[in-house]
N, C-alpha and C positions, 0 to 999 in steps of 0.2 A: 224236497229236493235239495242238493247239497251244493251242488254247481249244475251251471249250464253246459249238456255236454259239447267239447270240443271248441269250447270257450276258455280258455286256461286265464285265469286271474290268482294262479299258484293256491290251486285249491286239493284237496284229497278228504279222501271218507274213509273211514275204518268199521268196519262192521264186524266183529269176533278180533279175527287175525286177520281178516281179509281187509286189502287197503285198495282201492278208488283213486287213480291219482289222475288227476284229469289235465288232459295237452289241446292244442289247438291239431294236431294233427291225428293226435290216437290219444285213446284211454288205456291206461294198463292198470292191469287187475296183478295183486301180488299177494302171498301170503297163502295163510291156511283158516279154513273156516270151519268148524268141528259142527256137523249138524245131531242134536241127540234128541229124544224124546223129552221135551221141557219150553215153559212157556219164552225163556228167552233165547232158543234156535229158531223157536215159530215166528218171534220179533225181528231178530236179523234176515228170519228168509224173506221176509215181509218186504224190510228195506230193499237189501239187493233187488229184489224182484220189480220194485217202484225203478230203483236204480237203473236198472236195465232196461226198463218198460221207455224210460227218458231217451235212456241213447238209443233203441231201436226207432222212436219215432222221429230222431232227431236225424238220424241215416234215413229215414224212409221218404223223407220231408224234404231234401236232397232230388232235384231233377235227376240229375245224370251220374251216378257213382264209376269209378273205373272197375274194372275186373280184379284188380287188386294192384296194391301199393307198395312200396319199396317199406323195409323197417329200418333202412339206415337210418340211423339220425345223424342230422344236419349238425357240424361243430367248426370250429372255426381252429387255425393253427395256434398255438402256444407256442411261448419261448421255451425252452427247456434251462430250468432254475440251475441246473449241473455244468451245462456248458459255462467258459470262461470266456 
């Protein structure tokens, strides 16, 4: 396992092209993952599936989930480096 999911210690996984980037509020998945008949697709499906297998039990392991959640992310205001 590569991180704990929804434990974010600035961690991410890259499996092919496919990246794992793991947050304390959500994981996101990015990229592209080319699956072919060869022993190193059957390796990556392997991973992800472990991957996955993580954060499904680490959701399920959760008392109470809400019905769903906002995807804003939370940012805070900047100065704008333009203004004088």
């Amino acid at each position: 396992m590569a991180f704990t999911p929804f434990h974010d210690r600035g961690e991410s996984l890259s499996i092919g092209g496919l990246t794992l980037e793991n947050g304390n509020a959500r994981i996101a998945l990015y990229g592209r993952l080319d699956i072919r008949q060869d022993q190193e697709s059957l390796k990556n499906l392997r991973v992800l599936r472990a991957e996955l297998d993580a954060i499904m039990v680490s959701l399920e392991r959760q008392k109470s989930l809400p019905a769903c959640v906002s995807s804003v992310e939370v940012t805070h205001a900047m100065k704008n480096p333009f203004d004088n």
